[in-house]
C-alpha beads as a LAMMPS data file, in Angstrom:
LAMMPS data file: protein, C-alpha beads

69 atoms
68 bonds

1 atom types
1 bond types

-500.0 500.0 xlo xhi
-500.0 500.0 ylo yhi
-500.0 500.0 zlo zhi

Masses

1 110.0

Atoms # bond

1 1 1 406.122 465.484 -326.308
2 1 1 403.435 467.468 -328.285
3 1 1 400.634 464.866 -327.267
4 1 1 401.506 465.154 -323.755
5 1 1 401.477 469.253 -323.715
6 1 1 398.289 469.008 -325.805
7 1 1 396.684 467.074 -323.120
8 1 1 398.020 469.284 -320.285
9 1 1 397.075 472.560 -321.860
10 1 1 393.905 470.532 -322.427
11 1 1 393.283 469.436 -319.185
12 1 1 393.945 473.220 -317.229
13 1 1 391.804 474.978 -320.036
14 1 1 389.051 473.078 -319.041
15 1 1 389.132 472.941 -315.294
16 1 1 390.299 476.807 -315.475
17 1 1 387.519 477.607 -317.235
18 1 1 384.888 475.529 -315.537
19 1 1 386.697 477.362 -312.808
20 1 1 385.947 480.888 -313.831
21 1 1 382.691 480.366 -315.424
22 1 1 380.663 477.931 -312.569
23 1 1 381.214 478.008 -308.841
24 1 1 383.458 475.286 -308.684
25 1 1 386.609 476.138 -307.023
26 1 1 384.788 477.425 -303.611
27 1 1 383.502 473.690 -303.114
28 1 1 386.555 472.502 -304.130
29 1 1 388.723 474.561 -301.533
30 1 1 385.964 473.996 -299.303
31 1 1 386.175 470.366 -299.637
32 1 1 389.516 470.013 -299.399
33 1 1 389.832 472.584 -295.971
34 1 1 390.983 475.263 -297.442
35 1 1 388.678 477.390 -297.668
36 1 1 391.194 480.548 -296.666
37 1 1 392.159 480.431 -300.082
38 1 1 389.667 481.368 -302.073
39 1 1 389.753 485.342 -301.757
40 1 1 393.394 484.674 -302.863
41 1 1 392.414 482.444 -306.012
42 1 1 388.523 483.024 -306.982
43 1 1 390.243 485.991 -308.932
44 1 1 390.271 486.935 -312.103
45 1 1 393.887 488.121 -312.001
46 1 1 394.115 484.321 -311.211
47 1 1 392.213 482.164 -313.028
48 1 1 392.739 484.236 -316.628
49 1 1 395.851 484.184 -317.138
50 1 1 395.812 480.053 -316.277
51 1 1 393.266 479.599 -318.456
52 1 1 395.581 481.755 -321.360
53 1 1 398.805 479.701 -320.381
54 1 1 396.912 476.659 -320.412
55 1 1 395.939 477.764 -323.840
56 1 1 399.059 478.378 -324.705
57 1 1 400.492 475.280 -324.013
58 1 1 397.795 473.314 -325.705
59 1 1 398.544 475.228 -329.018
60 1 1 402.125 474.348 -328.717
61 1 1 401.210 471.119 -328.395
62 1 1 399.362 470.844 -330.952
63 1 1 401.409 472.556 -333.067
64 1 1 404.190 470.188 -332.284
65 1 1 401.915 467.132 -332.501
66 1 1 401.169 468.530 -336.290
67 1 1 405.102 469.277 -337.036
68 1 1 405.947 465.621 -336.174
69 1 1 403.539 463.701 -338.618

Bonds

1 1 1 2
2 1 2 3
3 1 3 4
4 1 4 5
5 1 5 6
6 1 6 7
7 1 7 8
8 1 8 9
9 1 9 10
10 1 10 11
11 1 11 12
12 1 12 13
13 1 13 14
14 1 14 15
15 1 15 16
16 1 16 17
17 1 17 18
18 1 18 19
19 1 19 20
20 1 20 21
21 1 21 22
22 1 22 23
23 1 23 24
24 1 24 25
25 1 25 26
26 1 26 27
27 1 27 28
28 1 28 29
29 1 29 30
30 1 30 31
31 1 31 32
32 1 32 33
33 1 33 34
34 1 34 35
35 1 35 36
36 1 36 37
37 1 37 38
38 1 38 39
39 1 39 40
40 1 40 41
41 1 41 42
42 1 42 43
43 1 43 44
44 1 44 45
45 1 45 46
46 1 46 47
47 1 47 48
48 1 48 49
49 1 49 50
50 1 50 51
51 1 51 52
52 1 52 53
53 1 53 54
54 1 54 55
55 1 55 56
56 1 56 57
57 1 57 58
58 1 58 59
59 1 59 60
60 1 60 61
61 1 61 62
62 1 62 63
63 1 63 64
64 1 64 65
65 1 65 66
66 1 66 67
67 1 67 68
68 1 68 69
């Protein structure tokens, strides 16, 4: 269970932040035709507080993976 959350939190860090930091999710939405969406998301009220959960569940994960051995 630990490695799996780990690799989750992992996983939405990174594309959060590559998110936040590059102009990747307007060519993303674009590409996908939904382009309506990204005054909603392309926010920092967004994308933050995904990145910290995704943090947050990466720790836990961790932490769990670390308990277990």
């Amino acid at each position: 269970m630990g490695k799996l959350l780990a690799w989750i939190g992992g996983f939405g860090a990174g594309i959060g932040l590559l998110c936040c930091f590059t102009p990747l999710l307007p060519f993303l939405l674009t590409g996908i035709g939904a382009a309506g969406l990204i005054d909603v998301l392309y926010r920092d009220a967004i994308l933050l507080p995904f990145v910290g959960l995704s943090l947050l569940l990466l720790g836990a994960g961790l932490w769990l993976m670390r308990k277990s051995n």
